[in-house]
Every structure is written in C-alpha cells, then in structure tokens.
N, C-alpha and C positions, 0 to 999 in steps of 0.2 A: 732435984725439984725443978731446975730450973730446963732444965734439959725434956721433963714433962710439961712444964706449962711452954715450952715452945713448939714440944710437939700438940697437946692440947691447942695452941695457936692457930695451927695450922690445919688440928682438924675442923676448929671452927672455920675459917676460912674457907676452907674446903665444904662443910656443912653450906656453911652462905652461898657458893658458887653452884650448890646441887640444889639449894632450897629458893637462888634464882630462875635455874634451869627449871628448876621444877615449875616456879610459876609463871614462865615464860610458855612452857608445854599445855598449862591447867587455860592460859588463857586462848589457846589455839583450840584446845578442846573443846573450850567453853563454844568458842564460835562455829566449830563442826558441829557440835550439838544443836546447837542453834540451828545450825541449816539442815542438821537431818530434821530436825522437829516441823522445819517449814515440808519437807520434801514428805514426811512423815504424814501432814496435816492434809496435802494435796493428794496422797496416796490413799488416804483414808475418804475423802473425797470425791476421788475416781470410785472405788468400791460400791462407795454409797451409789453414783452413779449408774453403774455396770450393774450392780443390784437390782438399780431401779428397771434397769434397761431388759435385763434378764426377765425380772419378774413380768414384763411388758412384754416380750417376747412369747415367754411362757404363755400367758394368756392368750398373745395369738396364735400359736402354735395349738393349745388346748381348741381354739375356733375355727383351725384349719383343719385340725384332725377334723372334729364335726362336719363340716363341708365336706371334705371329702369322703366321708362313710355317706353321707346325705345324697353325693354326688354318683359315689358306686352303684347305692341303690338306685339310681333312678338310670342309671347306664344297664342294670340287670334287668331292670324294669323295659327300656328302650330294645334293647337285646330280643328278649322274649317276643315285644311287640314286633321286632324285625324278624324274626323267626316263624310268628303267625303270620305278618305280611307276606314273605316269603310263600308259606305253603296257602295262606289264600291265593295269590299270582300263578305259582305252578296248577293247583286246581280250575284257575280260570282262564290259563293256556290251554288245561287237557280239554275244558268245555269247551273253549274257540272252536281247538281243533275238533270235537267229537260234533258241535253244533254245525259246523262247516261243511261237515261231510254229512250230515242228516239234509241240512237246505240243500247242495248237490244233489243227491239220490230223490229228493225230495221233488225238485226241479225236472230229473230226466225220469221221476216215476209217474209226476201230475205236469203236462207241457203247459196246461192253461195259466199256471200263476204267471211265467213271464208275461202274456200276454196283460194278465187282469194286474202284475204289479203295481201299476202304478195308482191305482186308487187302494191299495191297503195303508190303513189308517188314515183315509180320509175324511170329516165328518160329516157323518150325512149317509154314508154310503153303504154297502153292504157289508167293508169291512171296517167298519169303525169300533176299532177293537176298543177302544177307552170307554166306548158307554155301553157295550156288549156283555152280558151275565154269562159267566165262563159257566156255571150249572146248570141254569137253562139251556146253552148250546150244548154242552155233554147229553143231557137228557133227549135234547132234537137229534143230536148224532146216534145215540142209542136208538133212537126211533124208524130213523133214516138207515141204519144198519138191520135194525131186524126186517123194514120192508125192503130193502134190496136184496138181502136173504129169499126173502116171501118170490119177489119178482123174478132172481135170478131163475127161478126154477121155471121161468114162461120165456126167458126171454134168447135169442140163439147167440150164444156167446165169441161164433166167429162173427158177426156182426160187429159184435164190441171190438173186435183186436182189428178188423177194417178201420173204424171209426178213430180208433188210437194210432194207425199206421197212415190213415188223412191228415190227423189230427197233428203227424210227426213230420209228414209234408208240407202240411199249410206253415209251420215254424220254420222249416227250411226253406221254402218259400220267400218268407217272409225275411231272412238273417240274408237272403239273396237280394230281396229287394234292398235293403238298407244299402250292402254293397253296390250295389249299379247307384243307389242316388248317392252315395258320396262319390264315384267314379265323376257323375254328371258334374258334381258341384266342383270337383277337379277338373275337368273339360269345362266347363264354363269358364273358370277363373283362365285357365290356359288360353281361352276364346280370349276373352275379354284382353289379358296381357298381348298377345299375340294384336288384334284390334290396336291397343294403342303405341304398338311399336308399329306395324302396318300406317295409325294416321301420322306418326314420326316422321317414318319413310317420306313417306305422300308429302307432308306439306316440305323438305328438306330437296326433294327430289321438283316442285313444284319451284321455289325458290330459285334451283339453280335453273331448270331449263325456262323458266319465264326472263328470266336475266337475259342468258346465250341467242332465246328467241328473240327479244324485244332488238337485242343489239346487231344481229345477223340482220334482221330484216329493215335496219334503218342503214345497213351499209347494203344490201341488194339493192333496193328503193331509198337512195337520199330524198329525205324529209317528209319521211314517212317512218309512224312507230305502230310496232304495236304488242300485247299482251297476254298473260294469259290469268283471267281472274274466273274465284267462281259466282256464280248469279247472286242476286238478293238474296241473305236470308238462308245461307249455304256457307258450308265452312268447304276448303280445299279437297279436300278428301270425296266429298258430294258430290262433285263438279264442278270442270271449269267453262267458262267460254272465252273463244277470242276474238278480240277486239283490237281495230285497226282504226288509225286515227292519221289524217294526212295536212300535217301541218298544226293546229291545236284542236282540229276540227275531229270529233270520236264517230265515227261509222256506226248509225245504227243498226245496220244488216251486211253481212257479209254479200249480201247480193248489190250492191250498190259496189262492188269490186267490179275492176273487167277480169277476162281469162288469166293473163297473163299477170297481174297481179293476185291473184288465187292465187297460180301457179308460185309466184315466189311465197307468199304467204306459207302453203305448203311444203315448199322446199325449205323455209327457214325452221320452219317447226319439226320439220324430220332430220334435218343437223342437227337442230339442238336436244332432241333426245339420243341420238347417236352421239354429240360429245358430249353426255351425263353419263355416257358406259360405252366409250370408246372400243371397236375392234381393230383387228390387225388389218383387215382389207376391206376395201367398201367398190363398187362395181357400178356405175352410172353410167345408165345407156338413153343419150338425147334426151336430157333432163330441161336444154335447155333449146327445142326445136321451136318452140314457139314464143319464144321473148326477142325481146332485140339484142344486138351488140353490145349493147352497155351491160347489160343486166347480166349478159353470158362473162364478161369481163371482171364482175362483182362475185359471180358464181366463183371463180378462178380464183380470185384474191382471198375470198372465204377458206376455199378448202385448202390453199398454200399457207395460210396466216394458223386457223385455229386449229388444223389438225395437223402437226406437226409431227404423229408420231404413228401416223395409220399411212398404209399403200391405198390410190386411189386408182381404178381403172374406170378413167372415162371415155365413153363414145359420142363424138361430138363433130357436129360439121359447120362452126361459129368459128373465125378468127379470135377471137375477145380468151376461150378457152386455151388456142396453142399459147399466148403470151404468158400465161400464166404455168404451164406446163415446165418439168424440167426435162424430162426427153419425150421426141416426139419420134412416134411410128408411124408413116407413109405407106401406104399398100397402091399399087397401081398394075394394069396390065403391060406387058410388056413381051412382045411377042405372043402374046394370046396365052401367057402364063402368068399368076398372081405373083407379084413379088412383093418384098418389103425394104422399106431401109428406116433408118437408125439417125435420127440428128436430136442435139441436143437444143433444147426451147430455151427460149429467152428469159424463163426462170430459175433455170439453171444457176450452183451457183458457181460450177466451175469456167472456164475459159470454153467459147464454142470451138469444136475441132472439124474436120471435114469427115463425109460421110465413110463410115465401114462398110468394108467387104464382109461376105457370107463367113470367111474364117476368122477376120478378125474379130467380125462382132461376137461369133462364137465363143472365142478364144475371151472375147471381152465378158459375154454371159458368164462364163464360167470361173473366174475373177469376184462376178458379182454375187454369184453364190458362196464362196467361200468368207467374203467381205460382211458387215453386219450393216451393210450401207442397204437402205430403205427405199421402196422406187413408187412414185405415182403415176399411173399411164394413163394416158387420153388417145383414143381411138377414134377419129374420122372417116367417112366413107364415102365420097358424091356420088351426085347422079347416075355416071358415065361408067362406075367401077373403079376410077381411081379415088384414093382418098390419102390420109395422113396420118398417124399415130403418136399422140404425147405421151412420155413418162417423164416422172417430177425424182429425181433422185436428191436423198437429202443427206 
C-alpha cells in the first residue's frame, strides 16, 4: 500500500508539473489567439476593402468597355469617312488632271481667250459668269450653232484657216513682244546700275585729280591755286569748270590769265590725269618753250617728285629742266657728223662719273637693259644743231 501511495505520489506530482505545463502552454495560446484574432479582424478588413476596390473597378472597367465599343464605332465611322475622302480626292485629281487638259486644247483650239482672259468674271462685262443664265446661253449657243451651220455654207473656209493662222501670228507676236519689254526693263535696270557706278567713278576720279591738280599748279606757280569744281546747280559728273585764284583773290574768267600761265594751268591738269592712271613712259616735247626758268625748274621737280615710277623723255632747251634730270643726252656736230654723249644730271642720285665712250656706253646700255632700274630722259637741241640730252635713272 504504501509502496502505491508513493507511487500514486508521484504521479500526482507528475500530474501537477504537466497540468502546470499545461497551463503555462493554454496561456501562450491564449495570447497567439489573441493576435491571430487581431491579424484575423485586419484581414477581414482588407477584403472588405479590396471588395470594395474590386467592385469600383469593375464598374469602371464595365464604363471602359462602353467607351471603347462607342469609340470603335466612331473609328469605323471616321474610317469609312477617310475612305470616301479618299475616293472623292482621287476623283478630283482625275478632274484636275482631265480639266487641265481640256483648258490646254481649249487654249491652242480658241487663241482669243488668252487675250480676252483677263476680264472673265468681271462684273459688268461680257463674261460675268455669276449673273449669266447658264440656259439662256445654251439656247443662244444653239442658235448661234445652227446659224453658223446656215452661213458656213456662203462663206470660203480657207479664208477662216488665214484668219486663225493671223490670228496664231498676232499671239506670237505678241508672247514676242512681252519678251523684248522685259529684255528692256533688264537693259534699263543694267543702264541705270552701270549710271551709278559710272557717277562713283566720276565724282572718286574728280576727287583725286582736283586734289594732284590744285597741288601741282600751286607748286609750278607759288601762290597761286587752283580747282576743279562743277558750276551751279550741277553735280560732278554734269561738269566741271576751272578756277584759278591768285593769292585769295578767285579769277573770274580764264581769260584774265596770260599765255604762260594757261600754259601751266594746262600742264598741271594733264599730270594730274595722267597720275590718276599712271603709264610706264610719257614723251614731252618743249612743253616748256614759252615759260621762264623758274617755272621750267618747277616742271622738273613735279615730274622727279610725283612720278616716281614712270620713264619720262623730255625735249627741252631750258637749264631749270637739265637740274632736275638724272641723265643727260648732248647731240652736237662734230666734224659735220651728229654725235651724242652721255653724262649723268644733277638729279641723279648716284655719284657723277666722267663722260662714256661709244663702247662703253654701250656696253653700259646693255647692263641697263638687263637691270630693272627705270630711266627718264630729257632731250635738248639749240639753234646751231648742237644741243643736250637728259635721262632721270631711278
């Protein structure tokens, strides 16, 4: 007995420690139950949600489907209409083209409508088609047809094919004239352009040789200027006149000059168009036989100073010119034969040397021509047959 109530004992014991376990378990459960109930309550929650969301969907879904069958149809509908667009456009390409070629043939069968085009649909006019009864002119063309029937039979029909072969002239004629007047209006416009490049030139060309003139002829004649303007009431290009002024005092006439101041006047204004288009050699024969010494000296300085880049052959029998010279040629008789000789002028700008013989100077021409050195001569000749020759080498 006692050996059963110990084991008894022990399985109470034992009962106790499984029926603590146990409620150590029921209480862990309790509180997973717990939290599934919570997770349970939010799940059921979501559903309801997602239900909601579903059903919300579904009705749009039911209003999209509708649009879009609404939307097909009218896409079938646009279709169709693109497809009658279409073949009306192709129909109204083939008219273009079918109507294009009727007004052509149209054009080279009757030549008058070019002419008469430009009053069709004018109002007022004989082609004012807008207020014209398309049946009453049928009925006039029916009338107008059976009487040209009636007439054709009086009337001589090579006559008619002359009058359509004038008729095909006077338009060729005329598609000729149009070309000559726009030809014109291109030659005028080329006039006109050509004109004011011409009054360019003019007053630029005016510019510089009134300048070279004014300043040449106050260094031939100290204290004396003069110009070259054009009149009243005249632009450059119209004309000029020149005017000379001696001291601040303006010459009213050229004739209140003497000889010799003409003469420079003259000579100042044919340099100064000569250096506005400079040549390679210029040839002056007693340009300056009727001035004095000084002015012949002024001549000399001009053409050593501003033409630095031209040959000058002058013929001169004035001292004032040899000074200015850079070689001078001498001709004299000498035994009843011309001779020449060769010295260098005092404008020279090398060192003077004594005069050459016939071979050397040769020998020295020859030098000179192969050299790219530049030579101005001055040629004198007195009374007697003897005379002197200057050349300017630069």
């Amino acid at each position: 007995m006692n050996a059963e109530l110990s084991a008894a004992n022990e399985a109470v014991t034992a009962a106790e420690k499984s029926y603590k376990k146990a409620q150590d378990t029921e209480s862990d459960m309790e509180v997973k139950v717990a939290e599934l109930k919570i997770l349970c309550d939010n799940a059921k929650f979501a559903v309801v949600s997602i239900e909601s969301k579903i059903s919300s969907c579904s009705a749009d879904l039911k209003r999209l489907s509708k649009e879009k069958t609404h939307f097909l149809k009218l896409m079938e509908t646009a279709e169709l209409e693109s497809k009658k667009l279409s073949l009306e456009v192709a129909q109204m390409r083939k008219d273009s083209t079918s109507n294009s070629r009727f007004i052509s043939n149209m054009l080279k069968k009757h030549t008058w409508i070019e002419s008469e085009e430009h009053a069709f649909g004018v109002p007022g006019s004989e082609y004012d088609f807008e207020h014209s009864q398309l049946g009453e002119m049928k009925e006039q063309l029916k009338g107008l047809e059976s009487e040209q029937i009636t007439l054709s039979k009086n009337i001589n029909k090579k006559v008619m094919g002359m009058i359509e072969k004038a008729e095909g002239e006077y338009t060729e004629l005329l598609r000729k004239r149009k070309i000559v007047e726009n030809d014109r209006k291109k030659i005028q416009a080329f006039i006109e352009e050509l004109d004011i490049q011409k009054k360019s030139e003019l007053q630029r060309t005016w510019v510089k040789v009134n300048n070279d003139f004014g300043s040449m002829f106050s260094i031939l004649l100290p204290g004396a200027s003069a110009k070259l303007e054009p009149p009243e009431g005249m632009e450059a290009w119209e004309g000029l006149e020149v005017k000379v002024a001696f001291g601040n005092v303006w010459k009213e006439s050229l004739s209140e000059l003497s000889g010799g101041q003409r003469s420079l006047l003259a000579l100042s204004l044919i340099l100064a168009l000569l250096l506005f288009k400079p040549a390679p050699m210029y040839i002056l024969d007693e340009v300056d036989a009727a001035l004095d010494l000084s002015h012949t000296q002024n001549i000399g300085c001009i053409i050593r100073t501003h033409f630095a880049h031209s040959q000058f052959i002058v013929v001169s029998l004035k001292e004032g010119m040899f000074n200015n010279a850079n070689v001078i040629f001498r001709t004299k008789f000498v035994d009843g034969v011309s001779t020449v000789t060769r010295t260098l002028g005092t404008g020279a700008s090398m060192r003077s040397r004594p005069l050459l013989t016939n071979d050397e100077n040769t020998s020295s021409n020859d030098n000179d021509k192969s050299s790219p050195v530049r030579k101005r001569v001055a040629r004198s000749v007195n009374a007697n047959g003897g005379g002197s020759a200057t050349a300017k080498e630069n």
